[in-house]
Backbone as ProteinMPNN parsed JSONL, in Angstrom:
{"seq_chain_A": "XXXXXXXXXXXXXXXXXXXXXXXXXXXXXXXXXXXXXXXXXXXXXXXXXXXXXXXXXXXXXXXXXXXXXXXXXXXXXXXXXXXXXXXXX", "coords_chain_A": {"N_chain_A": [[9.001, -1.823, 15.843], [6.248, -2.633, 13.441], [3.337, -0.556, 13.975], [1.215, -0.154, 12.019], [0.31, -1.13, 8.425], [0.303, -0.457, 5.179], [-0.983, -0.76, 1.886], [-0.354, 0.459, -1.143], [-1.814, 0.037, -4.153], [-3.918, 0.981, -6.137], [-5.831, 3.13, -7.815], [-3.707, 6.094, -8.822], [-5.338, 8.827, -7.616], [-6.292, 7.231, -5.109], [-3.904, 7.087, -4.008], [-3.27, 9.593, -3.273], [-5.478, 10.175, -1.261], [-3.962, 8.433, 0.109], [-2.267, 8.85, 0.823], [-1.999, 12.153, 2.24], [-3.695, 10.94, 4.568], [-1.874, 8.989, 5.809], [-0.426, 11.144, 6.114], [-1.63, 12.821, 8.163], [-2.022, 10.429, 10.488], [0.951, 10.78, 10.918], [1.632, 12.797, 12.227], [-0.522, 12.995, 14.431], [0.008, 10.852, 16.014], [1.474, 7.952, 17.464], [2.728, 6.151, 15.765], [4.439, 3.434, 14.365], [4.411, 3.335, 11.111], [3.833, 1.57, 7.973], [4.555, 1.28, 4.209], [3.775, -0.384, 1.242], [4.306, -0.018, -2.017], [4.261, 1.349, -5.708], [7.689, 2.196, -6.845], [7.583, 4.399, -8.565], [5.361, 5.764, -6.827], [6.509, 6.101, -4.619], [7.414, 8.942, -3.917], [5.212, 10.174, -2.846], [5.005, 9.572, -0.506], [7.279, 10.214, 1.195], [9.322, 10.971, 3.749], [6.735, 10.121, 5.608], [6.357, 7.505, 6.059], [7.623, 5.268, 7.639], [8.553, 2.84, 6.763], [9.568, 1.862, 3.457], [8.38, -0.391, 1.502], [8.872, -1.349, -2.264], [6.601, -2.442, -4.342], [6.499, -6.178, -5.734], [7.69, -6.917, -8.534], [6.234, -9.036, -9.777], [3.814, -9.223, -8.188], [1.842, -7.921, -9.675], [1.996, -9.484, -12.628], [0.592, -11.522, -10.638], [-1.956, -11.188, -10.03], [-3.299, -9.739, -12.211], [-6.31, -8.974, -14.073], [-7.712, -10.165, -12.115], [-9.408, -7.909, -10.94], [-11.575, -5.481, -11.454], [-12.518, -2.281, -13.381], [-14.463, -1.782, -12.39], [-14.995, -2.041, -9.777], [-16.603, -5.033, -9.446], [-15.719, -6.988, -9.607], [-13.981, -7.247, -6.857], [-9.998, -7.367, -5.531], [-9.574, -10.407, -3.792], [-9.44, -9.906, -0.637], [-7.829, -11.647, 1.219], [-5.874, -13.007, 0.162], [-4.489, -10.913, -1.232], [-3.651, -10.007, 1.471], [-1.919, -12.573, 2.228], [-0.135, -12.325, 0.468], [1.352, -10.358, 0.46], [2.074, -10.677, 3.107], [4.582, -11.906, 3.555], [6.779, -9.691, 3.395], [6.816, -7.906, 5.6], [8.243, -6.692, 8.352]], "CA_chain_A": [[7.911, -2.711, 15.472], [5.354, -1.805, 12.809], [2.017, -0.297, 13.93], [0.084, -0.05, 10.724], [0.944, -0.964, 7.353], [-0.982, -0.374, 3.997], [-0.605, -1.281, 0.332], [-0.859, 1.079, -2.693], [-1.756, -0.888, -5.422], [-4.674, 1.116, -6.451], [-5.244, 4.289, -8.7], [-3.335, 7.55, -8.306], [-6.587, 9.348, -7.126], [-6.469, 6.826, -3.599], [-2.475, 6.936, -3.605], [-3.35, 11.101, -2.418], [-6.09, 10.351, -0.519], [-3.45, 7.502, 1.288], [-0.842, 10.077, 1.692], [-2.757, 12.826, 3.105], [-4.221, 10.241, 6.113], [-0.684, 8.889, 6.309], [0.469, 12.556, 6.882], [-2.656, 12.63, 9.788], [-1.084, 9.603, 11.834], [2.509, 10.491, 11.559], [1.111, 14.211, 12.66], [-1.417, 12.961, 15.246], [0.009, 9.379, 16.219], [2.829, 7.926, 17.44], [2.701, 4.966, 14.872], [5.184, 2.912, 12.895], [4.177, 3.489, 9.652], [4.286, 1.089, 6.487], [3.738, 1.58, 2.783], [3.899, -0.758, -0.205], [4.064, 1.174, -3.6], [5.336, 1.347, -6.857], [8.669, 2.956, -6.802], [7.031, 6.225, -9.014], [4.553, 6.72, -6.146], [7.054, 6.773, -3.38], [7.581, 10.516, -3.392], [4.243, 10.548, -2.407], [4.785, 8.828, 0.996], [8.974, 10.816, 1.922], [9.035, 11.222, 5.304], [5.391, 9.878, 6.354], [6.31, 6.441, 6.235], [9.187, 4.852, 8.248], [9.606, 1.588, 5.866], [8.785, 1.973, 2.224], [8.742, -1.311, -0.051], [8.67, -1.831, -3.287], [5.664, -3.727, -5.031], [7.411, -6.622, -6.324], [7.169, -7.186, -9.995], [5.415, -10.528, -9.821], [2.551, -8.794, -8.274], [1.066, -8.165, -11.259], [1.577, -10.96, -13.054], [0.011, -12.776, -10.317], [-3.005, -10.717, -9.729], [-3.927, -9.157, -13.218], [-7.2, -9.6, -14.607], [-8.931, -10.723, -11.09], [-9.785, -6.798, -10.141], [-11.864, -4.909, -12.601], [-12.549, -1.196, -12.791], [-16.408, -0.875, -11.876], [-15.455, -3.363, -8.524], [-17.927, -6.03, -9.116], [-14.614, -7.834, -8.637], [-12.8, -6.642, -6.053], [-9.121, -8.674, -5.229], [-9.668, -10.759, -2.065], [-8.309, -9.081, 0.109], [-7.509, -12.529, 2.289], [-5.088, -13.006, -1.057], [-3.694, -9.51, -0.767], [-2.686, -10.032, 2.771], [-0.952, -13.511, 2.397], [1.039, -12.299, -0.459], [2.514, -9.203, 1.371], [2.299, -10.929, 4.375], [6.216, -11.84, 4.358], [7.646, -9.108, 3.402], [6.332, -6.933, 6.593], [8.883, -7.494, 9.764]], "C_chain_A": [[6.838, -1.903, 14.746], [4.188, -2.069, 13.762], [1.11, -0.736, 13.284], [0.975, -0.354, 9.306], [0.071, -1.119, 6.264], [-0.071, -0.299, 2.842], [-1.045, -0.538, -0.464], [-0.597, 0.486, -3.583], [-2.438, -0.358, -6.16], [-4.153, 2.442, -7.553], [-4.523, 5.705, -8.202], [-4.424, 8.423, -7.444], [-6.582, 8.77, -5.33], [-5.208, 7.447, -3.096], [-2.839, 8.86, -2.699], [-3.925, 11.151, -1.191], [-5.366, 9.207, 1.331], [-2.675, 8.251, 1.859], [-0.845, 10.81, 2.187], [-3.156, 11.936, 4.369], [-3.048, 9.586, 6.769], [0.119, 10.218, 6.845], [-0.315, 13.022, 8.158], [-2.08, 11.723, 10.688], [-0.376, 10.221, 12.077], [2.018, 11.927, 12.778], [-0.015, 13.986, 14.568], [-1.297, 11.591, 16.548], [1.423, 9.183, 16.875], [3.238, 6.7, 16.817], [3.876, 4.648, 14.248], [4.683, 2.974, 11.933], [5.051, 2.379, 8.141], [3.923, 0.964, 5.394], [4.287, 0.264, 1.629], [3.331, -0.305, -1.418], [4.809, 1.102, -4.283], [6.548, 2.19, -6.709], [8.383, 4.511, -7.37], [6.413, 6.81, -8.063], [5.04, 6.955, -4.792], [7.437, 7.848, -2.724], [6.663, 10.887, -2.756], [4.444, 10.38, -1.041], [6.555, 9.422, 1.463], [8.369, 11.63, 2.75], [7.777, 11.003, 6.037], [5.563, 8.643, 7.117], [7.735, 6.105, 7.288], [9.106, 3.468, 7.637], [8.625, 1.9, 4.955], [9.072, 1.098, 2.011], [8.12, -1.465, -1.306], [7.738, -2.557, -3.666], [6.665, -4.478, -6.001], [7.0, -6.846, -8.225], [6.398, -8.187, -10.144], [3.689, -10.45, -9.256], [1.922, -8.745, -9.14], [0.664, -9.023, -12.422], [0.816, -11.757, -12.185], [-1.66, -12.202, -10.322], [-4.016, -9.694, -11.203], [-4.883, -9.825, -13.892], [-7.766, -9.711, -13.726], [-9.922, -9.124, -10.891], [-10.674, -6.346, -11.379], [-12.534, -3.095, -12.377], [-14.028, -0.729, -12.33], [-16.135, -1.749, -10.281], [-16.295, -4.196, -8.607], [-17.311, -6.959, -8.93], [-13.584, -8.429, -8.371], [-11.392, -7.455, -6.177], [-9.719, -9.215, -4.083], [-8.581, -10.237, -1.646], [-7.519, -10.084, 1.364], [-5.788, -13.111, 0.994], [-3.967, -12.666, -1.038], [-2.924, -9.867, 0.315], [-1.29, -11.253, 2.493], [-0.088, -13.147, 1.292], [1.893, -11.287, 0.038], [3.091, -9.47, 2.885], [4.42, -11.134, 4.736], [7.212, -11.03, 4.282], [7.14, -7.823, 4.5], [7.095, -7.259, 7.455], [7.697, -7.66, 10.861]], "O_chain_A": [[6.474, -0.796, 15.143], [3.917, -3.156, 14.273], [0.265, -1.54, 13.679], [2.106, 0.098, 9.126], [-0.892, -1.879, 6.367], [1.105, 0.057, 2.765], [-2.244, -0.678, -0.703], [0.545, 0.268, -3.987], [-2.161, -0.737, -7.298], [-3.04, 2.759, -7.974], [-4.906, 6.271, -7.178], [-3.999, 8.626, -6.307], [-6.792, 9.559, -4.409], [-5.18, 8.158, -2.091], [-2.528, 9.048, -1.523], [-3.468, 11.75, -0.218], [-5.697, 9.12, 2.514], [-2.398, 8.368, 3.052], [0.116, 10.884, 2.952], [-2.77, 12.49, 5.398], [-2.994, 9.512, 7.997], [0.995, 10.293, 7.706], [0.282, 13.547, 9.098], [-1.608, 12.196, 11.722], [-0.385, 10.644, 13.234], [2.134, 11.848, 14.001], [-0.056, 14.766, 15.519], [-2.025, 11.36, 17.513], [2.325, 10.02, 16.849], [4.181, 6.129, 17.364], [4.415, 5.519, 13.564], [4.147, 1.866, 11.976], [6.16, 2.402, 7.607], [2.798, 0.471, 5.305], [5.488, 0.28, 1.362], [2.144, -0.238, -1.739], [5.979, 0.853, -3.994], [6.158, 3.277, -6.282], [8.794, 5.545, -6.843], [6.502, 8.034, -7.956], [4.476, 7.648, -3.944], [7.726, 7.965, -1.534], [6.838, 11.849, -2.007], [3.923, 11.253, -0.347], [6.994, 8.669, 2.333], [7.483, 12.484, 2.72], [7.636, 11.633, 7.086], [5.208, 8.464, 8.282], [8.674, 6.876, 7.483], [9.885, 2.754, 8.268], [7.433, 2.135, 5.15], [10.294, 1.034, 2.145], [6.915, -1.697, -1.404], [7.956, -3.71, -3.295], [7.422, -3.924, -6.799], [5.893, -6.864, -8.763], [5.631, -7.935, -11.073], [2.723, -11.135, -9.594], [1.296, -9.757, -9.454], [-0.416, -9.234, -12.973], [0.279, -12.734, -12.706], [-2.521, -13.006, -10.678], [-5.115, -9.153, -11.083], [-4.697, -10.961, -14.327], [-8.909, -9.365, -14.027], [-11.132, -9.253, -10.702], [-10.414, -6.958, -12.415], [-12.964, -2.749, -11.277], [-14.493, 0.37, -12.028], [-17.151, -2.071, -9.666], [-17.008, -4.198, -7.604], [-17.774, -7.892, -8.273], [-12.789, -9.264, -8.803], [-11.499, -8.362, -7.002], [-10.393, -8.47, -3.372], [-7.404, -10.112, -1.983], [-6.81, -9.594, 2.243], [-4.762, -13.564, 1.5], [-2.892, -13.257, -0.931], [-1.708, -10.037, 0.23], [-0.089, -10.987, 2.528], [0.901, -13.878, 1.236], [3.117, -11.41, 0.011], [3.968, -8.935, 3.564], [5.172, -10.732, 5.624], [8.311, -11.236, 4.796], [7.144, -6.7, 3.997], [6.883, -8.446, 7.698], [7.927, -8.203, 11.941]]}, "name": "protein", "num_of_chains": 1, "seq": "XXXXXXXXXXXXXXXXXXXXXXXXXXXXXXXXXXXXXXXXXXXXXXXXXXXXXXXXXXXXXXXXXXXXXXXXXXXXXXXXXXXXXXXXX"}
């Protein structure tokens, strides 16, 4: 059963700062661990995570354009959840 599970969607710059605090749980925790990430940034997360998935392609299409890069605004993050929500066991 998952613990924790978190979404890289963001820029390379977080994806380090996710994978470093993901390498603190597995290290400090006794957590299930779950990541959603582009398939390029999954090297980042081998062996931290115990289920990697895929961001699906449709992400993007559905969500491009709402976010912008100064944050004034953000995705909802009530959004976020229900769209990843079913692919989490």
């Amino acid at each position: 059963m998952l613990k924790l599970a978190f979404v890289d969607i963001g820029e390379l710059g977080w994806s380090l700062y996710l994978s470093a605090h993901l390498r603190w749980l597995k290290e400090n925790t006794d957590y299930s661990l779950a990541i959603v990430t582009s398939p390029d940034r999954s090297c980042l997360y081998q062996n931290l995570a115990n289920l990697l998935i895929d961001v699906p392609h449709d992400f993007y299409e559905k969500f491009t354009g709402e976010p912008n890069c100064l944050g004034l605004y953000p995705l909802d993050r009530k959004k976020v959840k229900e769209y990843f929500q079913g692919m989490l066991p």
